[in-house]
C-alpha positions as CSV (number, residue, x, y, z in Angstrom):
1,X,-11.2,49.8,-47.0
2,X,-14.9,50.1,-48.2
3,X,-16.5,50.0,-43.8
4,X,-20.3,50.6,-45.3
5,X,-19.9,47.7,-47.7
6,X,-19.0,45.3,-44.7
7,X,-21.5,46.5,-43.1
8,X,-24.1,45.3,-45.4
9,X,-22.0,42.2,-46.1
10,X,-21.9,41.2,-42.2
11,X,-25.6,41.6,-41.4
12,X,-26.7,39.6,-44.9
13,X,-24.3,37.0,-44.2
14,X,-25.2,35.3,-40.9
15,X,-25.5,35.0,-37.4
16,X,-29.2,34.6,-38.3
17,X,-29.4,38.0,-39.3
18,X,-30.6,40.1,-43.3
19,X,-29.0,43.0,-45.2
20,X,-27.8,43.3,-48.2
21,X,-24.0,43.8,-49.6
22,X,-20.7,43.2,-49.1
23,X,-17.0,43.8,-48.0
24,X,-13.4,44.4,-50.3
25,X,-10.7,44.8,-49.0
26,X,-7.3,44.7,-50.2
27,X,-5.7,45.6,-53.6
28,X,-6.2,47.9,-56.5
29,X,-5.8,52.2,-57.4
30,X,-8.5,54.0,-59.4
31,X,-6.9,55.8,-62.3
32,X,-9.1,59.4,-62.7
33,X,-12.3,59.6,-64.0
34,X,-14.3,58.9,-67.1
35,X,-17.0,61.4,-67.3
36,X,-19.9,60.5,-68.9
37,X,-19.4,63.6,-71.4
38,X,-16.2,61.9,-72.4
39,X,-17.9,58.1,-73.2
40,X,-20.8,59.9,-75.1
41,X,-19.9,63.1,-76.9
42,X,-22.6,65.0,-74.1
43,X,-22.1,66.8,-71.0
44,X,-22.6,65.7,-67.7
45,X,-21.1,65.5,-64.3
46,X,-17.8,63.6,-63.4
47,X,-18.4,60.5,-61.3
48,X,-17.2,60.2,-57.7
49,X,-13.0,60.2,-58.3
50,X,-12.2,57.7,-55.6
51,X,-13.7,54.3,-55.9
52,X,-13.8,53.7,-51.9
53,X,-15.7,56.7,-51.5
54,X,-18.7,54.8,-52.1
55,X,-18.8,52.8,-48.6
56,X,-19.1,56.9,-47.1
57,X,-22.7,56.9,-48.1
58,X,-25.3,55.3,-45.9
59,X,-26.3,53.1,-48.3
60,X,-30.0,51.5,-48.0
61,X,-29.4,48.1,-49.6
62,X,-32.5,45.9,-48.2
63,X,-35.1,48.4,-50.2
64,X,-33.3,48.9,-52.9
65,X,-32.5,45.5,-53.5
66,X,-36.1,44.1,-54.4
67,X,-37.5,46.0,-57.5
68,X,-40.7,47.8,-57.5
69,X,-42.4,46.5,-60.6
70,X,-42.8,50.0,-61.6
71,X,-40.0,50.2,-63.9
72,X,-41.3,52.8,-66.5
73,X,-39.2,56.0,-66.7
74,X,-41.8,57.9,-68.3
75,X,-41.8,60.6,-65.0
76,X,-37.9,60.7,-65.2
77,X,-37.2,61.0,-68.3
78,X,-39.6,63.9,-68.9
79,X,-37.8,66.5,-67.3
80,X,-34.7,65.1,-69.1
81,X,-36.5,65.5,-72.2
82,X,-37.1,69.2,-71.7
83,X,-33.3,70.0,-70.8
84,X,-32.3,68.2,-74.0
85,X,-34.7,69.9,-76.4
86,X,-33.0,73.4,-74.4
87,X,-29.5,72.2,-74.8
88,X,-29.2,71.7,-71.6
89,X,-27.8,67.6,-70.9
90,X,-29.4,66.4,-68.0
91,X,-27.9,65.1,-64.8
92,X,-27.1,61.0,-64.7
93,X,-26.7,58.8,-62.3
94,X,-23.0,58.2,-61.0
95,X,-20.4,55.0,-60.4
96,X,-17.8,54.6,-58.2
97,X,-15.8,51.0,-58.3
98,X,-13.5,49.5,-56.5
99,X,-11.3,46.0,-56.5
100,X,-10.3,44.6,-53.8
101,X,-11.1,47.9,-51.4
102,X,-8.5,49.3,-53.6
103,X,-5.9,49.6,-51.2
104,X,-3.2,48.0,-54.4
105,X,-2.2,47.8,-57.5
106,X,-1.7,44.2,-57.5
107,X,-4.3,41.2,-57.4
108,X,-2.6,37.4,-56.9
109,X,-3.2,34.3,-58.7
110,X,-4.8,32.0,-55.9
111,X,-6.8,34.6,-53.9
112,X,-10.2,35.5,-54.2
113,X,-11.1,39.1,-56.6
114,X,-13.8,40.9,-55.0
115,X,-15.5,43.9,-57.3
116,X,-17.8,46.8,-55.9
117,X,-19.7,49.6,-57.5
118,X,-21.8,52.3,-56.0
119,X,-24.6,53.5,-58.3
120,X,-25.5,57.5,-56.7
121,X,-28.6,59.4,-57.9
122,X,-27.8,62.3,-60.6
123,X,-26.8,65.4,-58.4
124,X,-28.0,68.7,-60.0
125,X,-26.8,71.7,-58.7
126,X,-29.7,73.8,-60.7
127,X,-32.3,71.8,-59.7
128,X,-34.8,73.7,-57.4
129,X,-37.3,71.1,-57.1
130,X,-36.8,68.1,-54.7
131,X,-35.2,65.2,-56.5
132,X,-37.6,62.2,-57.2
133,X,-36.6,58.1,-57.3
134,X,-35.4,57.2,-60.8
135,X,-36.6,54.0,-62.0
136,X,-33.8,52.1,-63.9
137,X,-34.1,48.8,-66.5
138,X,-32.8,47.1,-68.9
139,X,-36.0,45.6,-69.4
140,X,-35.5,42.0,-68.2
141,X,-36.9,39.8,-65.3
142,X,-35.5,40.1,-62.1
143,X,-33.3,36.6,-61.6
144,X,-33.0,36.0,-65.4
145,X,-29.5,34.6,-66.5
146,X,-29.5,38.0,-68.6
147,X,-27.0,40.7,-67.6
148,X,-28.2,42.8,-64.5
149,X,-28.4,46.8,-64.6
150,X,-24.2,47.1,-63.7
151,X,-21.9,44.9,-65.3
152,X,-18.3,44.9,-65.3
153,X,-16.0,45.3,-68.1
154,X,-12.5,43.7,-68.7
155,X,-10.4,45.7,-71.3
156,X,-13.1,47.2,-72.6
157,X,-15.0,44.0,-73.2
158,X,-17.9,42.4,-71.4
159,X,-17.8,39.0,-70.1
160,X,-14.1,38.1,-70.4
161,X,-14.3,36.4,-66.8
162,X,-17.3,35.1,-65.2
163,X,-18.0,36.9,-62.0
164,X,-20.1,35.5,-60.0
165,X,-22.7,38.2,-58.9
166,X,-23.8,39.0,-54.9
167,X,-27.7,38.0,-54.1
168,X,-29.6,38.2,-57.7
169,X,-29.1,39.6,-61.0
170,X,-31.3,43.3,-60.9
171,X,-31.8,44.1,-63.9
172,X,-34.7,46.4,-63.0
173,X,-34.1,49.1,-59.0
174,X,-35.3,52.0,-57.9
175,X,-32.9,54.8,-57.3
176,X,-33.4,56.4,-54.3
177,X,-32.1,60.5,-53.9
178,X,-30.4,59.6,-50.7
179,X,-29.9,56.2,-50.9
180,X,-27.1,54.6,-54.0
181,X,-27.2,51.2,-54.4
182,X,-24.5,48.7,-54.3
183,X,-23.1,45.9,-56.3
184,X,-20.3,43.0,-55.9
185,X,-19.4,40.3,-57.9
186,X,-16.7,37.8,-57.0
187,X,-14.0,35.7,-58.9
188,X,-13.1,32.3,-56.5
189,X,-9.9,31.4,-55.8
190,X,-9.3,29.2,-58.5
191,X,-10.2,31.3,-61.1
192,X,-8.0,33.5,-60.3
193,X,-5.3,30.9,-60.4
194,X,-6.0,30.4,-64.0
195,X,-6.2,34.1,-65.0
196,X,-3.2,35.0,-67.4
197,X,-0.3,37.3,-65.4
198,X,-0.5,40.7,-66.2
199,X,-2.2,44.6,-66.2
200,X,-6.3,44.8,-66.6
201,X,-8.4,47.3,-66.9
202,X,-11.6,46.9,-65.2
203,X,-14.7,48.9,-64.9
204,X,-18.5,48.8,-64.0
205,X,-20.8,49.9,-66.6
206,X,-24.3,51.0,-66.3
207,X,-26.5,49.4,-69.2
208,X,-27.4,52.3,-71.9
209,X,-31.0,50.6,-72.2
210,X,-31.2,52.1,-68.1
211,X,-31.5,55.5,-68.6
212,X,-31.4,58.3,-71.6
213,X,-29.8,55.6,-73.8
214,X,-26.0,57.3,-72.4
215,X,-23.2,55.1,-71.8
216,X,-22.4,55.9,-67.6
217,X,-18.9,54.1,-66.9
218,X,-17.3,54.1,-63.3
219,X,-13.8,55.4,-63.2
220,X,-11.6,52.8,-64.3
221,X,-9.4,50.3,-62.2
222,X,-5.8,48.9,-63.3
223,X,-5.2,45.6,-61.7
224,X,-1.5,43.3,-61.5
225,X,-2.8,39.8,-61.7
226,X,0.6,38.4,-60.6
227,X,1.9,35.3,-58.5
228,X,1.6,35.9,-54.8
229,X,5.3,36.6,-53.2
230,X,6.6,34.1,-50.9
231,X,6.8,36.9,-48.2
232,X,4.4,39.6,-47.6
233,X,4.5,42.7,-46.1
234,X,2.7,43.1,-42.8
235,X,-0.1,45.7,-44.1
236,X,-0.2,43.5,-46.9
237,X,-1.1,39.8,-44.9
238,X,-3.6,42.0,-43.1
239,X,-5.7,43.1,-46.3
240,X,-5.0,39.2,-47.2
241,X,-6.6,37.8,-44.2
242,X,-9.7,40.3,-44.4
243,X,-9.9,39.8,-48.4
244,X,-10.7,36.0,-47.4
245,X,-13.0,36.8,-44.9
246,X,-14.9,38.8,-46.9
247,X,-14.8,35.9,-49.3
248,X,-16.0,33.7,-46.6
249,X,-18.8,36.6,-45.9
250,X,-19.9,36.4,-49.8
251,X,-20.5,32.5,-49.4
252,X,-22.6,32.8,-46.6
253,X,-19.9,31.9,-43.7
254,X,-19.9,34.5,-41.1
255,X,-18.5,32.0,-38.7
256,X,-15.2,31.5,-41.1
257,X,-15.1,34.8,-42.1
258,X,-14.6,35.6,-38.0
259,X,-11.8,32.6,-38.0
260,X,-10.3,34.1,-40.2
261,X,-10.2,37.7,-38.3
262,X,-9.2,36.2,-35.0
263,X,-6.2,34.7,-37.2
264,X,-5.2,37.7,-37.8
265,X,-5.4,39.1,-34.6
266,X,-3.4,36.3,-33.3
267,X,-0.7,37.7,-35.3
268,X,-0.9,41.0,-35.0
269,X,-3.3,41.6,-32.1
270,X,-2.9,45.8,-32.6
271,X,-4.5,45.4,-36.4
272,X,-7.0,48.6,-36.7
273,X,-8.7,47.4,-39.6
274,X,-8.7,43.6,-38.1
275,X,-10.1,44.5,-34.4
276,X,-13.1,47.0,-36.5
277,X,-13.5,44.0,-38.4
278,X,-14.2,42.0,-35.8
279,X,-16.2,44.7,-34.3
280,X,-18.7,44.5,-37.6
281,X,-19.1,40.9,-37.4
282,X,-20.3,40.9,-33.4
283,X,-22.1,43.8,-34.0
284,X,-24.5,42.5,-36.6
285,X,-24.3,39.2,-35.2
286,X,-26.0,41.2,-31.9
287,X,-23.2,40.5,-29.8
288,X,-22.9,43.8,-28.5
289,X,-20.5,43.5,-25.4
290,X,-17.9,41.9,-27.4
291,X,-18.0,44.5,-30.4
292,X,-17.7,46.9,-28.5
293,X,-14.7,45.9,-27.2
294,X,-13.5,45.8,-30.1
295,X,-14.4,48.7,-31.3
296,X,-12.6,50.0,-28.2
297,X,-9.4,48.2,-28.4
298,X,-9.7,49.6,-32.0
299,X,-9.5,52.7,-31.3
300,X,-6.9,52.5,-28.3
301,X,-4.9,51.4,-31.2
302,X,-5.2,54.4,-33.1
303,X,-4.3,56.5,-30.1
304,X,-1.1,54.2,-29.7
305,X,0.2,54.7,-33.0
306,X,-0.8,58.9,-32.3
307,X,-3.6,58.6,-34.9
308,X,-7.2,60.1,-34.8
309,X,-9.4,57.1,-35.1
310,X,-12.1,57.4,-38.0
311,X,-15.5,59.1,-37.1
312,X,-17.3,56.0,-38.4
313,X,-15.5,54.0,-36.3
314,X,-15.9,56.5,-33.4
315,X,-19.5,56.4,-34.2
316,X,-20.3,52.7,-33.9
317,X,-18.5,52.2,-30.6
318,X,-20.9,54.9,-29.5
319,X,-23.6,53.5,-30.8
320,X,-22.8,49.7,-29.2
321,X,-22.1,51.7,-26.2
322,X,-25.5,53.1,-26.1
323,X,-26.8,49.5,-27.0
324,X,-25.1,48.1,-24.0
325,X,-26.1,50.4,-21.3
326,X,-30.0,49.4,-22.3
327,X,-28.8,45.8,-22.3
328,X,-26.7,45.7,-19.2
329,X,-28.8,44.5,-16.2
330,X,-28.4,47.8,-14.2
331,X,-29.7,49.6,-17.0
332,X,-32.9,47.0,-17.5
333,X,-33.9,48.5,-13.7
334,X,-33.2,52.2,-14.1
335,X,-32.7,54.2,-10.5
336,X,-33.6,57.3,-9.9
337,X,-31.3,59.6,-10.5
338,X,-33.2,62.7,-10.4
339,X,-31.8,65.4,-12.8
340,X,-29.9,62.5,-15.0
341,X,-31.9,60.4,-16.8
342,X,-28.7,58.1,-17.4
343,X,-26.2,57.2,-15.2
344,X,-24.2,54.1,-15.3
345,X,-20.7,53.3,-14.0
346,X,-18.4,50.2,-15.1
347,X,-14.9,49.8,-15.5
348,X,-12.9,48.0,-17.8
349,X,-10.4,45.4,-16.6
350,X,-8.3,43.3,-19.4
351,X,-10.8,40.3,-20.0
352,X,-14.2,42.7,-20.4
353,X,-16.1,44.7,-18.0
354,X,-17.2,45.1,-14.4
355,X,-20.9,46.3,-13.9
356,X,-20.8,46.5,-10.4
357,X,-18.7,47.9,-6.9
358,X,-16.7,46.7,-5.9
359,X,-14.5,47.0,-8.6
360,X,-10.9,45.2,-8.7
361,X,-7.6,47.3,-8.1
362,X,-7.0,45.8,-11.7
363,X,-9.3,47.9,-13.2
364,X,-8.2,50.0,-16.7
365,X,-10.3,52.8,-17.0
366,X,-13.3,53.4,-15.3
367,X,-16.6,55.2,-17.3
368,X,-19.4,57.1,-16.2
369,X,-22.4,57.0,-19.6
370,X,-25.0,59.8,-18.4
371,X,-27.9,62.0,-20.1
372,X,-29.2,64.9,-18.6
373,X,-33.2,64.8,-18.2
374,X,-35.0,66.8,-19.9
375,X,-35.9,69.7,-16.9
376,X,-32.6,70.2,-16.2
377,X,-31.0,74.0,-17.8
378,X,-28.2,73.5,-20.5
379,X,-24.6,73.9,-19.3
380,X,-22.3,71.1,-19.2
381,X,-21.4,69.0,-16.5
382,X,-18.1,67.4,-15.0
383,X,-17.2,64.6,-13.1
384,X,-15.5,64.7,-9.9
385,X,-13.6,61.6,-8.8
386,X,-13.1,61.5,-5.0
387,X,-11.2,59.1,-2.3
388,X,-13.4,58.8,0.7
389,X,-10.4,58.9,2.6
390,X,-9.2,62.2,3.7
391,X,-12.1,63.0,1.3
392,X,-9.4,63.7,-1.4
393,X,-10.2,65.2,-4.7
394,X,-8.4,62.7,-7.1
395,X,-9.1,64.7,-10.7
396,X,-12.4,65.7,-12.8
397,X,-13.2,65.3,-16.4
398,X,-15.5,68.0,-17.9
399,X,-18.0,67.2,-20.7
400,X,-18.0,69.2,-24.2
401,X,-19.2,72.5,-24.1
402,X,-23.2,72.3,-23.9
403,X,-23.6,68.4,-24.2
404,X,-26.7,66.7,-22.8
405,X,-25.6,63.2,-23.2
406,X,-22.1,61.5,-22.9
407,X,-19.4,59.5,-21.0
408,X,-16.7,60.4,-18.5
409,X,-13.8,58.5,-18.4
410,X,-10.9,58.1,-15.8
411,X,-8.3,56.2,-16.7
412,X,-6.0,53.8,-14.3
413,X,-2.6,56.4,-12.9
414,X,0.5,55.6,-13.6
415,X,0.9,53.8,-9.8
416,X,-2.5,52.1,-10.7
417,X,-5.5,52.3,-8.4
418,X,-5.4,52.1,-5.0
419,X,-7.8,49.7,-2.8
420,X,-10.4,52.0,-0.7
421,X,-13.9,54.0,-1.0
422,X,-14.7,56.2,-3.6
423,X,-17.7,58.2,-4.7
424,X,-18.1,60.0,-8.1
425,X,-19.9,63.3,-8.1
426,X,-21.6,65.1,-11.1
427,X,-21.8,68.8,-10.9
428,X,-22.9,71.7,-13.4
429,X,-21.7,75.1,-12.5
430,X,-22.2,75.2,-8.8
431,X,-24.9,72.7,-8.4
432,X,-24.1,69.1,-7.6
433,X,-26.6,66.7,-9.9
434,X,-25.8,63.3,-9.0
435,X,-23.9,60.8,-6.3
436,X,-22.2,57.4,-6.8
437,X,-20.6,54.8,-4.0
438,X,-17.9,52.7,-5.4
439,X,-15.3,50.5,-4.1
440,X,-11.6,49.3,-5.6
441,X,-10.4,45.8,-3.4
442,X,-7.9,44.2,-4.7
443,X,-9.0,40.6,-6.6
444,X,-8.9,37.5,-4.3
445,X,-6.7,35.9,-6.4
446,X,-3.9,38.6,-6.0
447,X,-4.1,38.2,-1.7
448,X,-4.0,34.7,-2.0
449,X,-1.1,32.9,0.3
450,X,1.5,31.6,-2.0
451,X,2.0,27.4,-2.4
452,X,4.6,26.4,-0.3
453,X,6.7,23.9,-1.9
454,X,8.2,21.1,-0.3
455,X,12.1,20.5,0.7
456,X,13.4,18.5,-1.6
457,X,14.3,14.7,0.2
């Protein structure tokens, strides 16, 4: 599942917010890779081998998207020129495609066909100079009905199906060193219904006019346009249910496209790819409470099934977790907390989170975001976790080893937690840094006096 191209789909798509790209998600494998050296008769490197590797990058889709106006390659292709005339060939830009996110071989009649490709700047291991923007064309006007930079091929033939391209045709970008550029194009649902059953091979195909006058082809992609089966596996009704939602995404309908994600949490509520999903949609929507418990419940999933969660996925719960510590309303009025310059306890109970003691005896797991301040000497701290009563050491959880910035977590015991007084502690080495007050009571609801009923007459 290509997670940078949803990104970029979510935040164009809606919820009042811009970006660029889209999401694919469900079926297709990459066969290996056609080099350029093999399309041309001239060396160069292999393309990327695996056509989701793409949505790794950190793609940088609003700039790239509008072209310059400066689209002659005269400074690029000079240094090109000069390894030619040496016999050297010269480093080209790269593709990576993918259909569907190609998670399968097989594409059915009646859904939509979603198509990416990931154009990378040429990567030259003997370069010593810093690499410099390449300015590709084909030499048309930006939102002409001519074909765009990358088109797609269908057995080796150009406009067999009419795809329907994302945003504009670009016939014209500027390639940035660190930033590739991605394109999508998109067959509706009832073309694909009239699409003949059967194998395809796809690819995307950078126009020769762009750069050099070389032939660059992605690796190619061999689809199974087939009837859908009456029954579907469950990993397979998953990438079905995020394949339309992307679809929904591509026609401007983030509010459909998150329908359709709840559906499929509805029927399989422990979904990893559905619950990040819906993690990406609130988060570029700016809902940042609710993504992040999605993000969370995503990767309490993992743990479940005794996976390790992805580090992209680690790394945007942290980052909506950082967002919602600055948007929480005890974080608008910071304390002072002396040698941290963050500290912030909540717990999290089934329906969301607590901000403030007391806390419910409900409670799942409590957490403790801090950051030391700057003044204070490296060395990492732990958390101590303390009944008042008796004033009982309950356990401590320790940070990584010389971390300045992080969260302490203590989950609920088995027996659950206990009604009473409790204070968290900070300490680092033999110095105590910090003090927090809490209270667990159990939730009025719970001590409520049971309805009576009635003796029958």
């Amino acid at each position: 599942m290509t997670r940078s191209v949803r990104r970029h789909a979510v935040s164009a798509s809606g919820f009042g917010l811009v970006a660029v790209l889209v999401l694919l998600l469900s079926a297709c494998e990459a066969e290996p890779p056609i080099s350029p050296a093999a399309a041309e008769g001239v060396g160069g490197e292999q393309p990327k081998p695996a056509a989701n590797t793409a949505s790794a990058a950190n793609t940088a889709p609003t700039g790239n998207a509008a072209p310059t106006g400066n689209t002659a390659p005269t400074a690029n292709t000079a240094p090109a020129a000069i390894k030619k005339a040496r016999g050297v060939p010269a480093p080209v830009p790269e593709l990576t495609f993918a259909v569907n996110g190609g998670e399968g071989p097989s594409a059915y009649q009646g859904q939509p066909l979603v198509l990416e490709a990931t154009l990378f700047h040429p990567h030259d291991v003997n370069a010593t100079a810093p690499r410099e923007p390449l300015h590709l064309s084909t030499g048309g006007n930006v939102g002409e009905k001519a074909a765009g930079l990358v088109q797609i091929e269908v057995n080796g033939k150009r406009q067999i199906w009419e795809f329907h391209p994302y945003g504009e045709v670009r016939p014209q970008v500027t390639l940035e060193p660190d930033a590739p550029i991605d394109f999508a194009w998109w067959l509706t649902p009832e073309q694909t219904s009239a699409l003949a059953p059967g194998e395809y091979v796809l690819a995307a195909v950078l126009d020769k006019a762009a750069i050099l006058n070389r032939r660059i082809t992605s690796p190619s992609v061999r689809i199974r346009i087939e009837s859908e089966p009456a029954t579907l596996p469950v990993q397979a009704k998953s990438a079905r249910f995020q394949l339309q939602a992307t679809y929904e995404l591509l026609q401007g309908k983030p509010e459909q496209a998150l329908a359709r994600i709840d559906e499929l949490l509805r029927l399989s509520p422990g979904d990893v790819d559905g619950l990040e999903f819906r993690g990406d949609l609130l988060a570029r929507a700016g809902m940042t409470e609710p993504a992040l418990d999605a993000y969370e419940r995503a990767i309490d999933a993992y743990r479940r099934l005794r996976q390790r969660p992805s580090p992209s996925l680690v790394e945007k719960q942290a980052e909506q977790l950082r967002k919602w510590t600055v948007e929480a309303p005890r974080a608008a009025a910071p304390k002072n907390t002396g040698p941290l310059e963050v500290a912030f306890l909540s717990a999290d109970v089934a329906d969301g989170k607590v901000l403030e003691s007391p806390f419910p005896t409900t409670v799942e797991r409590f957490s403790f975001v801090w950051k030391l301040s700057d003044g204070v000497k490296p060395g990492a701290p732990e958390a101590r976790w303390i009944a008042a009563e008796g004033d009982r050491e309950i356990t401590r959880t320790p940070a990584s080893p010389d971390a300045r910035a992080g969260e302490f977590l203590w989950s609920k015991p088995v027996a659950g937690f206990a009604a009473g007084d409790y204070r968290l502690e900070v300490w680092q080495a033999d110095q105590r840094l910090y003090t927090e007050k809490f209270t667990l009571a159990v939730p009025a609801a719970a001590t409520a006096a049971p309805a009576t009923e009635k003796p029958p007459k």
